[in-house]
C-alpha positions as CSV (number, residue, x, y, z in Angstrom):
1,X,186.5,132.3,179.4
2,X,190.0,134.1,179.0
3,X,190.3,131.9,175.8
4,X,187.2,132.6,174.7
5,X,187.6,136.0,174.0
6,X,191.0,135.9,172.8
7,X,189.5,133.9,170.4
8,X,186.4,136.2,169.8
9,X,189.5,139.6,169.2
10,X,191.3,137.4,166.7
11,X,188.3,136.2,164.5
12,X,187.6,139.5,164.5
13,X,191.2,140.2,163.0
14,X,191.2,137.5,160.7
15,X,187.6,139.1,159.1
16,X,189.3,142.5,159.0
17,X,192.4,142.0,157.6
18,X,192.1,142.6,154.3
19,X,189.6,145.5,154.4
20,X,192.2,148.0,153.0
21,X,195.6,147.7,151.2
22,X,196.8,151.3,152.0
23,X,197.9,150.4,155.0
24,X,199.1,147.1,157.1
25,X,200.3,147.0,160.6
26,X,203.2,145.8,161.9
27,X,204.8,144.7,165.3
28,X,208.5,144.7,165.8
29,X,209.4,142.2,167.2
30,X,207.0,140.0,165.4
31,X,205.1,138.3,168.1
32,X,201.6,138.6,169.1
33,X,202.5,137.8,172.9
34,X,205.2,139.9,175.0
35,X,206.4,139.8,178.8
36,X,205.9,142.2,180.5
37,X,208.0,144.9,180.7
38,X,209.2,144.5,177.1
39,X,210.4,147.0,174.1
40,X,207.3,146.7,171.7
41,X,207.6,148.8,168.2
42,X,204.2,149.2,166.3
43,X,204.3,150.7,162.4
44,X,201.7,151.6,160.0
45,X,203.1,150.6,156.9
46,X,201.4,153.3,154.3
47,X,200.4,153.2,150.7
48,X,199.5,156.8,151.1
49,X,200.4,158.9,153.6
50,X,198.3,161.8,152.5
51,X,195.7,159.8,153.9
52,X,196.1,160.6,157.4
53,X,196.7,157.0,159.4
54,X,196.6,157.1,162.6
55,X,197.8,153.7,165.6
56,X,194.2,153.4,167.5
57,X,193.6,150.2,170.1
58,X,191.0,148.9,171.7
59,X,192.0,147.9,175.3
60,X,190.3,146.5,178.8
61,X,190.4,150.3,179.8
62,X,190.8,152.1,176.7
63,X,188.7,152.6,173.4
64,X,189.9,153.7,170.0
65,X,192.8,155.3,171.8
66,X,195.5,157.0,169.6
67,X,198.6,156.5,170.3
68,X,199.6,159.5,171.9
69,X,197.4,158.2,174.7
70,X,199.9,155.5,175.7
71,X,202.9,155.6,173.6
72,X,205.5,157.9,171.9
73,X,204.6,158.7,168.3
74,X,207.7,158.7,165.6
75,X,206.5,159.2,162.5
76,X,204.0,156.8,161.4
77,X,205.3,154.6,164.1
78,X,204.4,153.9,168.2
79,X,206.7,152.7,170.6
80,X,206.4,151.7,174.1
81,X,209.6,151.3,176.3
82,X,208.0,149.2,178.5
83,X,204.6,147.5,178.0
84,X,202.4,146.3,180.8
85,X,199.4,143.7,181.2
86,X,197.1,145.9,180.5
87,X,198.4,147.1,176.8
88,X,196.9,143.8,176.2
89,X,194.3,144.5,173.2
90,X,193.3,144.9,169.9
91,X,195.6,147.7,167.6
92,X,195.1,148.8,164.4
93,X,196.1,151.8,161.6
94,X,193.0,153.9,160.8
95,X,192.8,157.0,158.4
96,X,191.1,160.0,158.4
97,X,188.7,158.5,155.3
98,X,187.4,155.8,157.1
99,X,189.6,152.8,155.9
100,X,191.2,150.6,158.1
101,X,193.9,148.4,157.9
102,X,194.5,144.8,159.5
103,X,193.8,144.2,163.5
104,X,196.3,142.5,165.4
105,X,195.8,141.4,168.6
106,X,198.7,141.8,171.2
107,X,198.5,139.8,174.8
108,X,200.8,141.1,177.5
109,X,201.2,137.9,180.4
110,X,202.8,138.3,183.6
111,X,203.9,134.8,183.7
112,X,207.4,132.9,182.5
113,X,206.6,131.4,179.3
114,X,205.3,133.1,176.1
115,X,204.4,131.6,172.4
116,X,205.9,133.5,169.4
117,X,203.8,132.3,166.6
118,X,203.3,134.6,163.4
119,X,201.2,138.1,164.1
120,X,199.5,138.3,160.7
121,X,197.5,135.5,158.8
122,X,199.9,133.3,157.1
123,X,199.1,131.8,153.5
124,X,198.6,128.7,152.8
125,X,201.1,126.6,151.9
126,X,203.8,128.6,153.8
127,X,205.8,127.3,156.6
128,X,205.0,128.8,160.1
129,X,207.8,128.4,163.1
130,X,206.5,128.7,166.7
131,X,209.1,129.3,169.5
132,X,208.4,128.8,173.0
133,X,210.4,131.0,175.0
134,X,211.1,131.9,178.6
135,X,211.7,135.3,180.7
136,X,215.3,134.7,182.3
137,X,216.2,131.2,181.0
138,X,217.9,130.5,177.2
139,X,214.9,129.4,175.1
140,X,216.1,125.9,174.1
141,X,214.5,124.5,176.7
142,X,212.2,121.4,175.6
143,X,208.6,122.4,174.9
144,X,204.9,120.8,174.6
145,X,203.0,122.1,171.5
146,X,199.1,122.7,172.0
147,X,196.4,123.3,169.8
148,X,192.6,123.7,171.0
149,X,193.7,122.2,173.5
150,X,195.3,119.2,172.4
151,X,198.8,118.0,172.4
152,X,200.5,118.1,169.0
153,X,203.9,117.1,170.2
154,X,207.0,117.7,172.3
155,X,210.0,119.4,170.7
156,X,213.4,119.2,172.4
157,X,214.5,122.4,171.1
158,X,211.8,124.8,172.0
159,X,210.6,125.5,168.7
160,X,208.3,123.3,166.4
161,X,207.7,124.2,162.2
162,X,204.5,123.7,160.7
163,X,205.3,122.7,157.1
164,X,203.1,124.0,154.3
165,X,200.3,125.4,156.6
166,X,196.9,124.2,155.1
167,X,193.3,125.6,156.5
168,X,193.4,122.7,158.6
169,X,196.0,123.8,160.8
170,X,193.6,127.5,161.7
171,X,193.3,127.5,165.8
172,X,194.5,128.5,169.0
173,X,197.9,127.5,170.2
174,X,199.8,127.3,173.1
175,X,203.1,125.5,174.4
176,X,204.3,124.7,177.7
177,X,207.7,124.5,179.6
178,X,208.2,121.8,182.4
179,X,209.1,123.5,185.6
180,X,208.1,127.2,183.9
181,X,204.6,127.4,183.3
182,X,202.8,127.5,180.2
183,X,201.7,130.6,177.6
184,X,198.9,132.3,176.7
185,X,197.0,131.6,173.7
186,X,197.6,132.8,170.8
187,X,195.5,132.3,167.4
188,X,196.9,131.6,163.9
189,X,194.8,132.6,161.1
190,X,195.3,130.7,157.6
191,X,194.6,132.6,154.6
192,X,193.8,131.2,151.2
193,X,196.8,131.2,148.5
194,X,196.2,134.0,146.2
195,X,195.0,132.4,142.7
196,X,195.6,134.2,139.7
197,X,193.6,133.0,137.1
198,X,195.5,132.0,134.0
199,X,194.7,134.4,130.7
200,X,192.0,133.2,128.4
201,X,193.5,130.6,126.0
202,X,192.2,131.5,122.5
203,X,189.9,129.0,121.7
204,X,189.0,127.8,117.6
205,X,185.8,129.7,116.5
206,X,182.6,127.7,116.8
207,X,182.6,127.4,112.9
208,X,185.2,125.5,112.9
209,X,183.8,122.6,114.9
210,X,183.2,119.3,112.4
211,X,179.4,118.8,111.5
212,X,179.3,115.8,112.9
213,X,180.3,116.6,116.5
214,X,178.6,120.2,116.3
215,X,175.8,120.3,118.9
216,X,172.3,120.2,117.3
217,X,170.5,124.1,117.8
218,X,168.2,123.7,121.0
219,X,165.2,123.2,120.2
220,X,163.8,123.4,123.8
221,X,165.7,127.2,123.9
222,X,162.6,128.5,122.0
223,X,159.9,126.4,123.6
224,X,161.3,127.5,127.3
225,X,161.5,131.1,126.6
226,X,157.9,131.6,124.7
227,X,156.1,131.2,128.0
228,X,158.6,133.9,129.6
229,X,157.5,135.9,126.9
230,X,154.1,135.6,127.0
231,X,153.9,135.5,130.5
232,X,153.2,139.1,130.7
233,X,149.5,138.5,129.0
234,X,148.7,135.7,131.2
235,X,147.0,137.6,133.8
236,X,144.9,139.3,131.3
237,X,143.6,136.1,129.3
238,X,142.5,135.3,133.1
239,X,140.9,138.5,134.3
240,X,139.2,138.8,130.2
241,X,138.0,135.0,131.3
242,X,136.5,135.6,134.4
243,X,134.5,138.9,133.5
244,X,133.4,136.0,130.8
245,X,132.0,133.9,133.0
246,X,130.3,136.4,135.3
247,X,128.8,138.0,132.3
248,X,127.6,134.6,131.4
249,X,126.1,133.7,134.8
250,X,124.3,136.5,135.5
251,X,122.8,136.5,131.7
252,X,121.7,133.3,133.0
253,X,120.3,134.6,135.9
254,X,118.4,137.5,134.1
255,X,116.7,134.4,132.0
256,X,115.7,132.9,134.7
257,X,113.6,135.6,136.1
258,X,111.7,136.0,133.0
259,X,110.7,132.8,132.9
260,X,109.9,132.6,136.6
261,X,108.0,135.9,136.1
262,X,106.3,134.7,132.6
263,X,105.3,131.4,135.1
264,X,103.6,133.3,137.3
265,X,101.6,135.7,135.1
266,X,100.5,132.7,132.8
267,X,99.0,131.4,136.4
268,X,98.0,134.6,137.6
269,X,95.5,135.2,134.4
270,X,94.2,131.8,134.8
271,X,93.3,132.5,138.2
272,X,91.5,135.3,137.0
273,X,89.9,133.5,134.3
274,X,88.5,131.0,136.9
275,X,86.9,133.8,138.6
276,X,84.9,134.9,135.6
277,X,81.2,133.8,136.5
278,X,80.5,132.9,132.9
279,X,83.4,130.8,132.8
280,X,82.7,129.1,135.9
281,X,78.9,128.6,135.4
282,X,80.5,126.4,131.7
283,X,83.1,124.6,134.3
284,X,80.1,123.2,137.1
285,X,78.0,122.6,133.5
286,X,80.9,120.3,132.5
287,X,81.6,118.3,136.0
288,X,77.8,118.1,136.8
289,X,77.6,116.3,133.0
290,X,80.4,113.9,133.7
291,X,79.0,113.0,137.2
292,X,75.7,111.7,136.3
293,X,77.2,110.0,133.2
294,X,79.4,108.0,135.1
């Protein structure tokens, strides 16, 4: 669980480092772990010191504390005599604007054995030293090498080089001395190797390409972008289409109540036809006729 949230403070610092060049912190001496009871020096190395930076930390009992709450301000820098377990935290420059510059995170062990590794993110390629160090004995003293975890290997002097430091090689580390104890964790951050993209070359002019190797004109450029353009009057032909075709069914609907109604008056004056006593007395005349014929 302890682990865990070292981890958690120095992801954190690894996704804030480069928020702001004005200013970068510094630990003297470089380490990110100390015993305690040690000398610890902390700078804010500024860009521009009209801006106001000020050392804040982030602690088990303290929040944005400035330094004036817990060591001696000289200048731009904070130093305390003698640190204690719980100075342990997160510290970082901050200016009156807002800006802030890199978080480093500082762990403070009552124990024997502590890991010097790098306090910033090293860039890749670079070679990073590790030194494994005790309290009251010389610090040559044969050593175990841990990351997440795992064994790396055992170094007779104490110290172990990572040579040309790739992405890979990002993770918590830790050592350990036989008959001392072992260190906290401590988490090395790998940056990417700063690029800088070659100028332009200057390139022959598309003229001057050979006929027979220039690329034909695409064709297809025209026939993709006409429906983009004419996609704006596609909803219209559709609505202008529909009113069509309710204009046409209910023409035909129109129709076809005339003729229904046509129907029914056509039957409706027969009717009254039939009823017409001259007509009717002509009608029994004709059956009566065809009866006795037959």
């Amino acid at each position: 669980m302890k682990e865990a949230s070292v981890l958690c403070l120095l992801f954190l610092t690894s996704v804030f480092y480069w928020t702001t060049s004005q200013a970068r912190l510094t630990v003297s001496p470089s380490s990110s772990q100390f015993f305690d009871g040690d000398f610890v020096t902390l700078s804010c190395e500024e860009d521009d010191s009209s801006a106001g930076w000020s050392l804040r930390r982030n602690t088990s009992t303290d929040t944005r504390a400035e330094c004036e709450e817990w060591g001696q301000l000289t200048g731009s820098s904070c130093t305390t005599s003698s640190i204690v377990l719980l100075d342990s935290g997160v510290y970082w420059c901050e200016s009156r604007e807002g800006p802030i510059s890199n978080m480093v995170n500082l762990t403070v062990t009552g124990g024997s054995v502590i890991l010097q590794s790098p306090v910033l993110p090293v860039m890749e390629g670079d070679d990073v030293t590790l030194l494994c160090k005790t309290k009251t004995t010389p610090s040559n003293l044969p050593a175990a090498f841990y990351k997440d975890g795992s064994l790396i290997r055992k170094q007779p002097t104490g110290h172990m080089t990572i040579q040309h430091v790739s992405r890979s090689d990002e993770g918590l580390y830790k050592c350990d001395i036989s008959g001392h104890g072992e260190s906290p964790s401590s988490w090395i951050t790998v940056t990417e190797k700063n690029t800088t993209t070659p100028p332009p070359t200057s390139t022959p002019p598309p003229t001057s390409t050979p006929p027979s190797t220039a690329t034909p004109p695409p064709k297809t450029t025209s026939t993709l972008t006409f429906p983009a353009a004419s996609s704006p009057l596609l909803p219209v032909l559709l609505t202008a289409g529909t009113l069509c075709v309710i204009a046409l069914v209910v023409l035909l609907i129109v129709l076809v109540e005339r003729y229904v109604d046509r129907k029914l008056q056509g039957e409706t004056s027969t009717f009254r036809l039939f009823k017409n006593s001259r007509f009717k007395n002509v009608l029994l005349s004709v059956l009566y006729l065809d009866t006795r014929d037959n």
